[in-house]
C-alpha positions in Angstrom: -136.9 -105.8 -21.5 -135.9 -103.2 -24.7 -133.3 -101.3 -24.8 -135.0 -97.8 -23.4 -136.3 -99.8 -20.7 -132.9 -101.1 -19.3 -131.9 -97.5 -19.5 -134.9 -96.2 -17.5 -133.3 -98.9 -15.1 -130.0 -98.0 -14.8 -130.9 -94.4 -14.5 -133.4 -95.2 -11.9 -130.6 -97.4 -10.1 -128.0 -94.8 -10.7 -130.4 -92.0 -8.7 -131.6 -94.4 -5.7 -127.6 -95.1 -5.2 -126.8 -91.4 -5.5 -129.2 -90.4 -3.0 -127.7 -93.0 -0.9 -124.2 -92.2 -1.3 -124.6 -88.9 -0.9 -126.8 -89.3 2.5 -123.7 -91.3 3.8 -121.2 -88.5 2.6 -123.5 -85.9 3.8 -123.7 -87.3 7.6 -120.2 -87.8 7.7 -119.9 -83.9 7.2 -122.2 -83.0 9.5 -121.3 -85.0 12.1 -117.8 -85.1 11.5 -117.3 -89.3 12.0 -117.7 -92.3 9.8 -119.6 -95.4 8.9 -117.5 -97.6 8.6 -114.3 -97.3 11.1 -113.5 -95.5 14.4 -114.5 -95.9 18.0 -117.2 -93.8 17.1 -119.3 -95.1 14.3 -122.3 -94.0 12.9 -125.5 -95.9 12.6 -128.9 -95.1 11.4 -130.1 -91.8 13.0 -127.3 -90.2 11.8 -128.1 -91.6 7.8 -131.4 -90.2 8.5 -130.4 -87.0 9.2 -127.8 -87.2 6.3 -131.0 -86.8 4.6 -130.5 -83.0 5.1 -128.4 -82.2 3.1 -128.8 -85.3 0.0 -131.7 -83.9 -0.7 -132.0 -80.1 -1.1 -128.0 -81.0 -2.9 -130.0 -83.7 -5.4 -133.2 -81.5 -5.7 -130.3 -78.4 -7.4 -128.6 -80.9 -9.3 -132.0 -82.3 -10.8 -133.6 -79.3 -11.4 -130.2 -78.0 -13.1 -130.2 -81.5 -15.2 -134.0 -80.8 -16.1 -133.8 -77.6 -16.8 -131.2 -78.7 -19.8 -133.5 -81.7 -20.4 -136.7 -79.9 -20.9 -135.5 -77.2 -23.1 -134.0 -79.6 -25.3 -137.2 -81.2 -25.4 -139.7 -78.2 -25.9 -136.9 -77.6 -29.3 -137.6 -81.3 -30.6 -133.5 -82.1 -29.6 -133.3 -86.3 -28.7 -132.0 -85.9 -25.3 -131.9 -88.7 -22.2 -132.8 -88.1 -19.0 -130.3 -87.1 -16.3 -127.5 -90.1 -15.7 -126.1 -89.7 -11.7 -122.8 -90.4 -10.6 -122.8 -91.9 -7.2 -119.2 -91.1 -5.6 -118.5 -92.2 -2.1 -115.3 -93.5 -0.4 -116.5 -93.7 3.0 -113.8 -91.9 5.2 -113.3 -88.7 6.3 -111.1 -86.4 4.7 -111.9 -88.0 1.5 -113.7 -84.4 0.7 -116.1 -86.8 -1.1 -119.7 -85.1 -1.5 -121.3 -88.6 -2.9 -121.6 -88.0 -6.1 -119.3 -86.8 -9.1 -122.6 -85.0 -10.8 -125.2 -85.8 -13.3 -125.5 -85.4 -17.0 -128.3 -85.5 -19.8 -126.5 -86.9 -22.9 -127.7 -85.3 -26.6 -128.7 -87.9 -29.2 -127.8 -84.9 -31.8 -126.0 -82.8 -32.7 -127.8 -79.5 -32.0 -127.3 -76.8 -35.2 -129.4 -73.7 -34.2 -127.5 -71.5 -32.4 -130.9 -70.2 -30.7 -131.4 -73.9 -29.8 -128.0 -74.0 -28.0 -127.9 -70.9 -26.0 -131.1 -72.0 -24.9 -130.2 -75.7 -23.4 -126.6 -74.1 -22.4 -128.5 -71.3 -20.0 -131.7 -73.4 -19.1 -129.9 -75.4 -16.8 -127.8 -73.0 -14.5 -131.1 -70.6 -14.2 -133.1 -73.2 -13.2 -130.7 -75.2 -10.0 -129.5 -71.4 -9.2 -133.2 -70.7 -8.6 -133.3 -73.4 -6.4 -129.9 -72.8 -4.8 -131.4 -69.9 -3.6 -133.6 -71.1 -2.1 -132.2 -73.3 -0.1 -129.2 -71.0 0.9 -132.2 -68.4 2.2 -133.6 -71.4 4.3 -130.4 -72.3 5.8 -129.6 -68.5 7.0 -133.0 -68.0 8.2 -133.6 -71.4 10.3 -129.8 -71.3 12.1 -129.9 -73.3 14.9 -128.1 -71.7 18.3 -124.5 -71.0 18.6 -124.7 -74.2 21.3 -125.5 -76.4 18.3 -121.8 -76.7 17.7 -121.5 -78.6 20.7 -123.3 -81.7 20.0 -120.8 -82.5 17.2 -117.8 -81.0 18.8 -118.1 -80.9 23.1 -115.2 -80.1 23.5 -115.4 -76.9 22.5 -118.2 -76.3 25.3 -114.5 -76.1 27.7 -113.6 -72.4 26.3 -117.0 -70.4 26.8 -118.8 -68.7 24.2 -115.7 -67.4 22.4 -114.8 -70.7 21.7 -113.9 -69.4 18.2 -110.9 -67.7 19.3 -109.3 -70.7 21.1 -110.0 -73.6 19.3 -108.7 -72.6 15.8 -105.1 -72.0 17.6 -102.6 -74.5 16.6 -101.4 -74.4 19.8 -104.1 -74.6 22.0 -105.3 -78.1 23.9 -107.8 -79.8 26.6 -107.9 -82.3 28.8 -109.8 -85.7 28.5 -110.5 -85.3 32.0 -112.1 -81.9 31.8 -114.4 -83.0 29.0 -115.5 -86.1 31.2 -116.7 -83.3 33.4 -119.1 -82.3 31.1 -119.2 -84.8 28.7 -118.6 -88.5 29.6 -119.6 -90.3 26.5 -117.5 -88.1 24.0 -114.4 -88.1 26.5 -113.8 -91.9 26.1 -113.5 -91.7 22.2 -110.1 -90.0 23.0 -107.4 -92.4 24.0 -104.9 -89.7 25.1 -105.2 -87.3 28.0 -104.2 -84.4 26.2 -105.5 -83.8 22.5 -104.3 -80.6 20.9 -106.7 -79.3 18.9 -106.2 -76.6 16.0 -106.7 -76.8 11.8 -105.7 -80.9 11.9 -108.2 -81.4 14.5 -110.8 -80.4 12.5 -112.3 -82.0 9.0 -108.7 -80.6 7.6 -110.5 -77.9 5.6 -112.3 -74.4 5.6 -115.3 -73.4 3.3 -114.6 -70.2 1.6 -117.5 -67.9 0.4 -119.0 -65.8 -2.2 -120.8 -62.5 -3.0 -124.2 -63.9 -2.1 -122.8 -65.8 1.2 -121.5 -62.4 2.2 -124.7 -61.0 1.2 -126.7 -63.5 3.7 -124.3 -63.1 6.1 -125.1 -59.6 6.2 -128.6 -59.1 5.2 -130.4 -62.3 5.8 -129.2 -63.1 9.1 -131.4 -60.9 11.6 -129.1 -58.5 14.0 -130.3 -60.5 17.0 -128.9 -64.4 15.2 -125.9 -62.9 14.1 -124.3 -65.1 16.9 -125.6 -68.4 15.0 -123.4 -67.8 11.5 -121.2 -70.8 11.7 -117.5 -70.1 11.2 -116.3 -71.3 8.1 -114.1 -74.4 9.7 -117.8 -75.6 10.7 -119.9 -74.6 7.9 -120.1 -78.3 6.9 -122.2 -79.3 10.2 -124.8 -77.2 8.3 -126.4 -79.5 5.6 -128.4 -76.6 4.1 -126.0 -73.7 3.6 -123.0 -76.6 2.6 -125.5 -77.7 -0.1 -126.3 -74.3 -1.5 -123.0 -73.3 -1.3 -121.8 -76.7 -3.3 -124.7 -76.0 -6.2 -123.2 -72.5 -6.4 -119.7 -73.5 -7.1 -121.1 -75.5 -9.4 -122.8 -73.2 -10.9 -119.9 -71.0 -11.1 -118.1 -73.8 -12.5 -120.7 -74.3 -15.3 -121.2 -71.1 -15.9 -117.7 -70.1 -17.1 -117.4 -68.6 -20.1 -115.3 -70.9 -21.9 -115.7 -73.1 -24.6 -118.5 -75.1 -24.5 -119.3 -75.5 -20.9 -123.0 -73.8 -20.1 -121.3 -70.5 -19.8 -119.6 -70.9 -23.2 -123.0 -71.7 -24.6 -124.4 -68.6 -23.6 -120.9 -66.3 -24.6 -121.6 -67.6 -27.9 -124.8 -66.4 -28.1 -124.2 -63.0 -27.4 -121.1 -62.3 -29.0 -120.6 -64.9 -31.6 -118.1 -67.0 -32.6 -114.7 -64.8 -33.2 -115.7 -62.2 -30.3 -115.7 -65.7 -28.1 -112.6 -67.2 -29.0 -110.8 -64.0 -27.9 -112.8 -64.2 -24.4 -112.5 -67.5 -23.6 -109.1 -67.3 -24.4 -108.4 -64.3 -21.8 -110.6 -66.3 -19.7 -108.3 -69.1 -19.8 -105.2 -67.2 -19.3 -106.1 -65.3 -16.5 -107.4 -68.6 -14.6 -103.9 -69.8 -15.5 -102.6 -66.3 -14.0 -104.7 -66.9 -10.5 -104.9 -70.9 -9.9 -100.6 -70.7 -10.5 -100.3 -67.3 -8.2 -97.8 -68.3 -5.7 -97.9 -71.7 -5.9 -96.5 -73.1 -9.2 -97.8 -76.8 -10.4 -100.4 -77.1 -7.1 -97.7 -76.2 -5.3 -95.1 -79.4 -6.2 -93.0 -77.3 -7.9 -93.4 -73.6 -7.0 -90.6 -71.3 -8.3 -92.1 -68.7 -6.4 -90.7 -70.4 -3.0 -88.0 -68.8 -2.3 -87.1 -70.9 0.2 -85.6 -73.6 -2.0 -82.0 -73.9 -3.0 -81.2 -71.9 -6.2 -81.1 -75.2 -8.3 -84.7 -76.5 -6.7 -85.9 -73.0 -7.9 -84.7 -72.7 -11.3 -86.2 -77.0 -11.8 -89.4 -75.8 -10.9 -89.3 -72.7 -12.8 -88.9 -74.6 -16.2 -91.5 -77.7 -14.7 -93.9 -74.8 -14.4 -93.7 -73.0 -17.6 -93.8 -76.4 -19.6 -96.9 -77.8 -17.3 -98.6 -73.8 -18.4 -97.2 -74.6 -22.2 -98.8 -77.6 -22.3 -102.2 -76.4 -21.1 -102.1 -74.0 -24.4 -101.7 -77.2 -26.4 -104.6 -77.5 -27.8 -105.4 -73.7 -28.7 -104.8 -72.3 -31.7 -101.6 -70.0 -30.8 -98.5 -71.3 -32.6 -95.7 -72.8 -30.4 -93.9 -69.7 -29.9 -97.2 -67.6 -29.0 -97.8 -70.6 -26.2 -94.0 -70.1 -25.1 -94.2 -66.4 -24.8 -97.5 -66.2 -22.7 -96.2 -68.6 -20.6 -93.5 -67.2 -19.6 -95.1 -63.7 -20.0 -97.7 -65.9 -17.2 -94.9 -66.2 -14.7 -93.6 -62.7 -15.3 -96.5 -61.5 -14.7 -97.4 -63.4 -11.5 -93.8 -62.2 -10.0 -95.0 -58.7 -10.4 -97.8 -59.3 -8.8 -96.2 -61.1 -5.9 -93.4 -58.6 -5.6 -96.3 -56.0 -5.0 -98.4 -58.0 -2.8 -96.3 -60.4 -1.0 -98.4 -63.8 0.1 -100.9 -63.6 -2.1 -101.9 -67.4 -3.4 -104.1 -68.6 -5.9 -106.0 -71.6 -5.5 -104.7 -75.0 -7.2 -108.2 -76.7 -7.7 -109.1 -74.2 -10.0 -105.2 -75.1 -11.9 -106.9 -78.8 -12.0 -110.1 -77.8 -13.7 -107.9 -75.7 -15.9 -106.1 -78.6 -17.0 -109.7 -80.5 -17.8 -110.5 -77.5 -19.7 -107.4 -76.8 -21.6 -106.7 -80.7 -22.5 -110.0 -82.6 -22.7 -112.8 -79.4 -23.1 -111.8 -77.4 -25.3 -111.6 -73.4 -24.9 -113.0 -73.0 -28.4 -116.8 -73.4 -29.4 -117.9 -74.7 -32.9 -119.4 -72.7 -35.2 -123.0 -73.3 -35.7 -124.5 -74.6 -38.6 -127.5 -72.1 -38.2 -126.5 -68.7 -36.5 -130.2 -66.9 -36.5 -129.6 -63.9 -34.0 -131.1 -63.6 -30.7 -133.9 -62.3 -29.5 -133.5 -59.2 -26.9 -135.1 -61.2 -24.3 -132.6 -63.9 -24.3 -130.0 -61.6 -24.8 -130.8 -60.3 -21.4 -131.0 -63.7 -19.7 -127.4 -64.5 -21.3 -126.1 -61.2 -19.6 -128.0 -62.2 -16.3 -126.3 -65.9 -16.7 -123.4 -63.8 -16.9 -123.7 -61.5 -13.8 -124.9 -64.9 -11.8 -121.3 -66.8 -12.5 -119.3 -63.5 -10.8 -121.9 -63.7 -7.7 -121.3 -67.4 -7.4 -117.6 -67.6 -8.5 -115.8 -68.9 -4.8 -111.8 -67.4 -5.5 -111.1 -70.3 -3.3 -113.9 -72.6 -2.6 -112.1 -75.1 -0.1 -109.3 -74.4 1.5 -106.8 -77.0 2.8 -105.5 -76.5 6.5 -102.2 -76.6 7.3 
């Protein structure tokens, strides 16, 4: 077997055990329960039906892979097919989705700037296309509001306004009122009384996005309004968890910073000095949101005022050193990086002194420090910078407009 062959092979390999791992992951949202350990394992209907949500997730990611594989193509670029990343760890609360992605890798270095913007925007048009369709799928065939109760039955014990009960940190049942109505799902519980509440559920809440709230509002008839799952229990719906996923990602790609997809397309349309100055605002005001309130992802937080006087002050200097770092590898000299860090954390204790409890989110902090460290904020210059056409300067600015209706301000949140 040559050399291209072996790498049809492992790419073919790499897909079949995506697809599987993310089936497994995908069942164990929906249904809340695992494979592998608990009294209540799952077995092969469940995989089956994990099936749900691998495969309108795969079908965005392939098409947003393809997109960038067959415009590099149709401009002569030596590009491989997709490479998947199968990623699962088989326990819930692992917030594993089965996969870590997918990439096409260039053989070449691409010079045209035309060429560029092209592969860069190809890809998020093309799995946002799909996303979409998907996402209007999953608001149009809701199941009922009873659905909920084949993966939680316990909630069956507080009526219709369940939602009001359940999410309270104080509230409990009894295992012998569920084996009133539910024997089978009443022995998994060892107890008699389970409280119930945020650490009862998966441990986390989906947030949204302008064209969730859109759905929610527009899609959804009057009459199914009832069936919109809460956002604690979007996950036990395998079509709108997808498309809400291969938004995020979206979003994520989509960025206008250095050379992710979105930094591709910035490029483009304002060149390369205009976009070193907007990808580095870009960066600092993620830095400004993802810290907001909570410091280093919340380890140390000089904006908890809580802490002793000598805790606050530590995790005032950890924090402007961990913001510091992240400029390291921009092209501000040290004292620039030490002055807009600190000018970071002045900033956010205005904020916060004007709008007590707001928080920013920490996993946007992580792919800040990805960005800022092993990315790259900057783009390099192209070797051939042949304007663009007004038609693809109206795509870029669509690309554009498509990152702010998929950007999530906090895509997952952690329950306490």
């Amino acid at each position: 077997m040559d050399k291209q062959n072996r790498t049809y092979l492992i790419q073919l390999l790499l897909f079949v055990a995506t697809l599987i791992s993310t089936t497994l992951a995908g069942a164990e949202w929906m249904f809340g329960r695992s494979f592998i350990y608990g009294p209540n394992t799952m077995g092969w209907d469940e995989f089956f039906s994990g099936l749900n949500f691998s495969i309108p997730f795969l079908l965005i990611l392939t098409t947003h892979e393809l997109g960038h594989y067959f415009t590099a193509r149709h401009h002569k670029v030596n590009v491989s097919l997709p490479f998947y990343l199968p990623f699962w760890l088989g326990f819930i609360g692992s917030f594993s989705i089965g996969t870590m992605g997918a990439f096409i890798r260039l053989k070449e270095r691409v010079k045209s700037l035309t060429k560029t913007f092209d592969i860069g925007l190809a890809g998020p048009l093309a799995g946002f296309i799909i996303a979409l369709v998907v996402i209007v799928y999953g608001f149009t065939h809701l199941p009922p509001k009873d659905h909920i109760y084949s993966i939680h039955p316990e909630y069956e014990l507080f009526g219709d306004d369940f939602e009001d009960i359940v999410y309270d940190v104080d509230t409990f049942f009894l295992k012998t009122d569920l084996a009133k109505i539910n024997p089978e799902a009443a022995s998994f519980y060892e107890a008699d009384t389970i409280r119930m509440g945020p650490s009862y559920q998966i441990g986390i809440m989906m947030g949204s996005n302008l064209i969730y709230d859109f759905a929610k509002s527009y899609i959804v008839t009057s009459h199914q309004k009832d069936r919109i799952p809460n956002p604690n229990e979007i996950f036990h719906y395998p079509y709108l968890f997808a498309g809400f996923l291969a938004l995020l990602f979206t979003a994520i790609n989509l960025l206008p910073i250095g050379q992710l997809d979105g930094g591709h397309v910035l490029y483009g349309l304002v060149g390369e000095k205009k976009h070193r100055i907007v990808s580095t605002t870009v960066y600092i005001a993620l830095l400004i949101y993802s810290g907001l309130g909570t410091g280093v992802f919340g380890v140390f937080n000089p904006f908890d005022l809580t802490q002793e006087m000598m805790d606050i002050i530590i995790a005032f200097v950890a924090y402007a050193f961990f913001l510091f770092y992240l400029l390291g590898k921009t092209s501000l000299s040290n004292q620039q990086k030490l002055m807009i860090s600190l000018g970071i954390i002045a900033f956010q204790e205005i904020l916060l002194l004007y709008a007590p409890g707001i928080k920013g989110y920490g996993g946007w902090m992580l792919f800040a420090f990805v960005i800022g460290r092993y990315l790259g904020i900057y783009h390099p210059k192209s070797e051939i910078e042949e304007p663009l056409s007004n038609n693809r300067k109206i795509l870029g600015w669509i690309a554009l407009v498509i990152f702010i209706l998929s950007f999530s301000p906090q895509p997952l949140v952690i329950l306490d």
